[in-house]
MARFI-580599 format. One line per 3 residues: their letters; for each residue x, z, y of C-alpha. Coordinates in Angstrom, 3 decimals, always signed. Layout:
a = X,Z,Y  ...;
This chain:
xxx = +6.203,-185.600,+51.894  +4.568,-185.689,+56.076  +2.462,-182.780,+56.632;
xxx = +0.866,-185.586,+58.299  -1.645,-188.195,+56.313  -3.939,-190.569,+57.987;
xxx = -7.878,-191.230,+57.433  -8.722,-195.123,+58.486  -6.319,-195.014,+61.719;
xxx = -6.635,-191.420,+62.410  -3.538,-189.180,+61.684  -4.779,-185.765,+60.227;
xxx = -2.527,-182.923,+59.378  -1.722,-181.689,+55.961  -3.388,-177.829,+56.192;
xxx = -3.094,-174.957,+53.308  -5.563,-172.041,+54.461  -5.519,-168.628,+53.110;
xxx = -8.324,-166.277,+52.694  -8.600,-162.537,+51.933  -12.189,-161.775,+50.762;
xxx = -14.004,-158.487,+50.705  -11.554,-156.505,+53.588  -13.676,-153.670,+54.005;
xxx = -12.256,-149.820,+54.805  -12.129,-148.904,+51.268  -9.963,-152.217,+50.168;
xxx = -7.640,-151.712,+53.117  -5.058,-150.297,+51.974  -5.198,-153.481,+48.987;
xxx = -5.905,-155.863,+51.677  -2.483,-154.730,+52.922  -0.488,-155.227,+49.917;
xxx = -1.818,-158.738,+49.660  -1.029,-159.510,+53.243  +2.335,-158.294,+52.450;
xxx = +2.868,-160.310,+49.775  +1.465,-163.262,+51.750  +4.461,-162.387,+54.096;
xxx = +7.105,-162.372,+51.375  +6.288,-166.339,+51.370  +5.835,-166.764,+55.060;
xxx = +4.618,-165.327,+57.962  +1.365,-167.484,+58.004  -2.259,-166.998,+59.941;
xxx = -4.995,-165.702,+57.389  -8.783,-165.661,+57.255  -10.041,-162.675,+56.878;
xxx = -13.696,-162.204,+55.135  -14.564,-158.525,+56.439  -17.935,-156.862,+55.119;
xxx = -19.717,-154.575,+57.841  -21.424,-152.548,+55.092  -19.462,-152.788,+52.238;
xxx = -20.599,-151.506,+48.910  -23.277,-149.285,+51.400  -19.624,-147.665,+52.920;
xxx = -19.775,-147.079,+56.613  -17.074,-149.253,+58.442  -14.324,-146.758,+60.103;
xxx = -12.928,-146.603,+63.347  -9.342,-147.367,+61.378  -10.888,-150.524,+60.061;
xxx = -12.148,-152.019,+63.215  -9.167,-151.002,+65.208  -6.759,-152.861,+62.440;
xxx = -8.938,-156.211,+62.546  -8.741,-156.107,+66.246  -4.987,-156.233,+65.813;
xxx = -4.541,-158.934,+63.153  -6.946,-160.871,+65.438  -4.842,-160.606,+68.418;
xxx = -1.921,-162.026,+66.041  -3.716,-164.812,+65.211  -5.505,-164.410,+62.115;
xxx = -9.427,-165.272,+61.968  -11.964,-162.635,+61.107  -15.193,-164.382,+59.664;
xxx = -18.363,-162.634,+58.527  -18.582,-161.449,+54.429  -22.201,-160.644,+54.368;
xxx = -23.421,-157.311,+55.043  -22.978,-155.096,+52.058  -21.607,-157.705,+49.281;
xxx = -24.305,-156.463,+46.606  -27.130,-158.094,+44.572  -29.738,-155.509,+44.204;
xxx = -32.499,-157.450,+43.359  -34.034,-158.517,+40.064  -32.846,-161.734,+38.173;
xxx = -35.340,-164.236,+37.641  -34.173,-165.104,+34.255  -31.306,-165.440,+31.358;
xxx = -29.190,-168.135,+33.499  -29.852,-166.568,+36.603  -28.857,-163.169,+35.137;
xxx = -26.090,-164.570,+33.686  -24.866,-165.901,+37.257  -25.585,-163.042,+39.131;
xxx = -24.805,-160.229,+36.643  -21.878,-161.189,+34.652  -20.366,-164.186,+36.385;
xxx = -20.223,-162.566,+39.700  -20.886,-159.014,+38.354  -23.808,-158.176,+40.884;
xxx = -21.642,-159.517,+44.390  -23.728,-162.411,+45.627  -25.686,-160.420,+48.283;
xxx = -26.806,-163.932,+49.674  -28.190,-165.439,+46.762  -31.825,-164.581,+46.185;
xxx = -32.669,-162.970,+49.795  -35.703,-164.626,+51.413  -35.141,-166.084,+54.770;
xxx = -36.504,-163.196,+57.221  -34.017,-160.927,+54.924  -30.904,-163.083,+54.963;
xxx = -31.115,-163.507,+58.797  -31.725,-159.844,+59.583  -28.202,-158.681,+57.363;
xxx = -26.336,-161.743,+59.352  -27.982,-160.320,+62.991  -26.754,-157.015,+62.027;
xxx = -23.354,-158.834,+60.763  -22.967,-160.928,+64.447  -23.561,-158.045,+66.165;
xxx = -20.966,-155.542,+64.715  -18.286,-158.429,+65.761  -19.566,-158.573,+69.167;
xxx = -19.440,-154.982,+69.321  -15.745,-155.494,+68.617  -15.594,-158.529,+70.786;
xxx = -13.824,-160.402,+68.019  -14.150,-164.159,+67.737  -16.558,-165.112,+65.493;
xxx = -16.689,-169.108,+63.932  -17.763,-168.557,+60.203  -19.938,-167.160,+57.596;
xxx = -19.074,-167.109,+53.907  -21.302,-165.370,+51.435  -20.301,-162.704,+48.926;
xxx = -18.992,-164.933,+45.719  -19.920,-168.080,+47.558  -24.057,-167.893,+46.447;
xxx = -26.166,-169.603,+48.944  -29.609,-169.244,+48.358  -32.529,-171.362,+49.649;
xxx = -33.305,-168.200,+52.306  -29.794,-167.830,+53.041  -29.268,-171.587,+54.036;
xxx = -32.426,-171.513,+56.349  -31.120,-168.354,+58.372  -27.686,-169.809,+58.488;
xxx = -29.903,-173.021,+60.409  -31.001,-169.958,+63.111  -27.478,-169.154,+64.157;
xxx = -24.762,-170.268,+66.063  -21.597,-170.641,+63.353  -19.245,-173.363,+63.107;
xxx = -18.780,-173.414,+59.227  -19.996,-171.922,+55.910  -18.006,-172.383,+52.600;
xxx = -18.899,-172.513,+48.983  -16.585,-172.717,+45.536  -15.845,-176.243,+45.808;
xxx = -16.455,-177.289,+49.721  -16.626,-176.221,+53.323  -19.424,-177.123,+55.217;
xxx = -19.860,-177.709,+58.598  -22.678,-176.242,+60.731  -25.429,-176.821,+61.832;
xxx = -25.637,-179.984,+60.758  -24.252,-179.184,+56.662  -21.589,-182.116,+57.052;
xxx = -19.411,-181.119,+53.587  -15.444,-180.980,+53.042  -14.616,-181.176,+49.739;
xxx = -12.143,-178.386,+48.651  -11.705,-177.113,+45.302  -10.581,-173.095,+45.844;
xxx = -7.689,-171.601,+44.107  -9.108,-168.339,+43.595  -8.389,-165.231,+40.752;
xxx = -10.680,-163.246,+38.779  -8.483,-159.697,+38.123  -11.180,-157.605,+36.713;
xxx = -10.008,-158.029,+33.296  -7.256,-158.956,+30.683  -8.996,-162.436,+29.501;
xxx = -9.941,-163.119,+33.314  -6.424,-162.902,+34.574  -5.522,-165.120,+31.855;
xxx = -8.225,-167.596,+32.879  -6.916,-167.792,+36.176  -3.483,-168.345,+35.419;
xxx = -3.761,-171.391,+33.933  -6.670,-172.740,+35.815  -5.446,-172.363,+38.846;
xxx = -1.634,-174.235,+38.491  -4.299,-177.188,+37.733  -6.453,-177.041,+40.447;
xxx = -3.410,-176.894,+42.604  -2.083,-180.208,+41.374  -5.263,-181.896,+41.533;
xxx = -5.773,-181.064,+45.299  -2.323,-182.378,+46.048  -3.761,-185.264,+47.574;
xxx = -6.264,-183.955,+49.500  -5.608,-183.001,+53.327  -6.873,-179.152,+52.523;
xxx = -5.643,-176.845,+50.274  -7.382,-173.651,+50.203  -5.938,-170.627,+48.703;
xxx = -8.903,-167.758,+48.238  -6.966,-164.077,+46.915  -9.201,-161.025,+47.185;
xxx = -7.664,-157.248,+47.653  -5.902,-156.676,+44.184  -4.280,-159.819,+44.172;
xxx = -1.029,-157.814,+44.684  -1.135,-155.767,+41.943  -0.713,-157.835,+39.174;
xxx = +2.622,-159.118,+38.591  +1.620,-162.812,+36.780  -1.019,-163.153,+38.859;
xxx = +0.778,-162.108,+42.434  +3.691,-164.182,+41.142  +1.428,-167.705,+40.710;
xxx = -0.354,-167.699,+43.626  +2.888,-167.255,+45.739  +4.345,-169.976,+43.840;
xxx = +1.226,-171.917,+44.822  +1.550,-170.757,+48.484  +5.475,-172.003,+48.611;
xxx = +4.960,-175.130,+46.857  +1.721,-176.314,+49.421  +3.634,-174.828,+52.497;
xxx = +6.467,-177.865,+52.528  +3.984,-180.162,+52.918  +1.104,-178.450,+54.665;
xxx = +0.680,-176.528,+57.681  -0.990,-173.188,+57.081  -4.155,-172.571,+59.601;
xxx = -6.947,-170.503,+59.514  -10.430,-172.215,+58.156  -11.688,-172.181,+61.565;
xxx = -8.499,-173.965,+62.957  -8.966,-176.863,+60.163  -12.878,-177.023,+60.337;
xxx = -12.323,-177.523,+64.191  -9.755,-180.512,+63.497  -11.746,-182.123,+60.765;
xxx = -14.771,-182.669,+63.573  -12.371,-183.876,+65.973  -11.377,-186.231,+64.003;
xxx = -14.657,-187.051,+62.402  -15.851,-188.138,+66.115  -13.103,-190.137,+66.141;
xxx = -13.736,-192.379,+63.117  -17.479,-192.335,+63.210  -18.927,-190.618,+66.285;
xxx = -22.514,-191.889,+65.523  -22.483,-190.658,+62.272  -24.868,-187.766,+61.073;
xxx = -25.821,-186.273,+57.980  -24.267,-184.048,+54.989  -21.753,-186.695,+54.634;
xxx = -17.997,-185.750,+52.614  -14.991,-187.144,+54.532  -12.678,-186.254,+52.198;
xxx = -12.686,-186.292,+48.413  -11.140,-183.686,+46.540  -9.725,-185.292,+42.830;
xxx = -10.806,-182.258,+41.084  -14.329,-182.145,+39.108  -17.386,-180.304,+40.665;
């Protein structure tokens, strides 16, 4: 199959883009051994979701000076939220389910007010420019946008945000369906989950132009689980070109303008097959 597929008279290239979450100085040395084992299958460019304040760690001189150098090699460093923890109450038995169980207390981003949400992203932006590294996107910790985190995201300058299921361009919230491939490793039943889920969601984004492929730092160290997500990596790289998000996000606007360049609005170009 063409890496290449068209949209109305457009060609658009085939992508697969992989994403480390959570690379903070105390996952390192896991971030590592997933990057490795990204390797085994192919040297390909990775996007890497560091956290400034992780877990209420200091970030190291080690840390910093390591990102610097897989972002000279091409991989894109995009902001993770400050510290990646919920700390604040739940507002009730669905919400605490979400934010307590479900994502076990990681969605930082989920019930800050606005004035809150745009001070941790300030202090975020300005520990890259520190650093001088590039900076296009902002992901939140386990995906959760909240209503204060959206209208602080309006207040800055980033190309892109993502969530589960899409990526969404910024400002102006224009959507790209993508259904994520992503592992849950924290226990027996989990890893069992996400073996056969994720063989599924695989096959249903065959036909979409964007595959994304979302590991987080002990991704390695299970066997099954290190051994399906490589097999997911090799199958999507014959027909795909891997890129980083900011690379695809950049294309898909490109070509956007091309088809429609008076068209505004939280529109989808693409359609993923798989269910939201």
């Amino acid at each position: 199959m063409s890496a290449v597929s068209t949209i109305g008279l457009v060609p658009v290239e085939r992508f697969v883009c992989v994403v480390l979450h959570d690379v903070a100085a105390s996952t390192r040395a896991a971030c590592s051994r997933t990057l490795a084992a990204i390797a085994e299958v192919a040297d390909v460019p990775v996007t890497l979701l560091a956290v400034p304040h992780y877990h209420g760690e200091a970030s190291t001189r080690d840390l910093e000076e390591w990102l610097g150098a897989r972002s000279r090699k091409g991989d894109e460093i995009a902001l993770h939220g400050w510290s990646h923890r919920d700390e604040l109450p739940a507002s009730g038995p669905i919400d605490r389910l979400r934010r307590r169980h479900y994502t076990r207390s990681e969605g930082e981003f989920w019930a800050l007010s606005e004035v809150e949400a745009q001070q941790r992203i300030e202090r975020g932006t300005a520990w890259f420019r520190e650093h001088g590294w590039p900076l296009a996107g902002f992901v939140a910790p386990a995906w959760l946008l909240g209503p204060g985190a959206w209208a602080a995201l309006a207040t800055q300058r980033f190309e892109y945000t993502a969530t589960l299921r899409q990526l969404v361009h910024l400002p102006g919230r224009r959507s790209v369906a993508s259904q994520s491939v992503v592992y849950s490793t924290s226990s027996a039943w989990r890893r069992q989950c996400s073996l056969l889920w994720n063989p599924v969601v695989a096959r249903l984004e065959r036909g979409n132009p964007l595959l994304r492929i979302e590991l987080h730092p002990r991704d390695a160290d299970f066997s099954a689980v290190l051994r399906s997500w490589q097999r997911i990596l090799e199958r999507a790289l014959r027909d795909r070109r891997a890129g980083t998000v900011a690379e695809f996000m950049r294309q898909d606007r490109a070509a956007a303008t091309t088809i429609a360049p008076s068209t505004e609005g939280p529109t989808t170009q693409w359609q993923s097959t798989a269910a939201d």
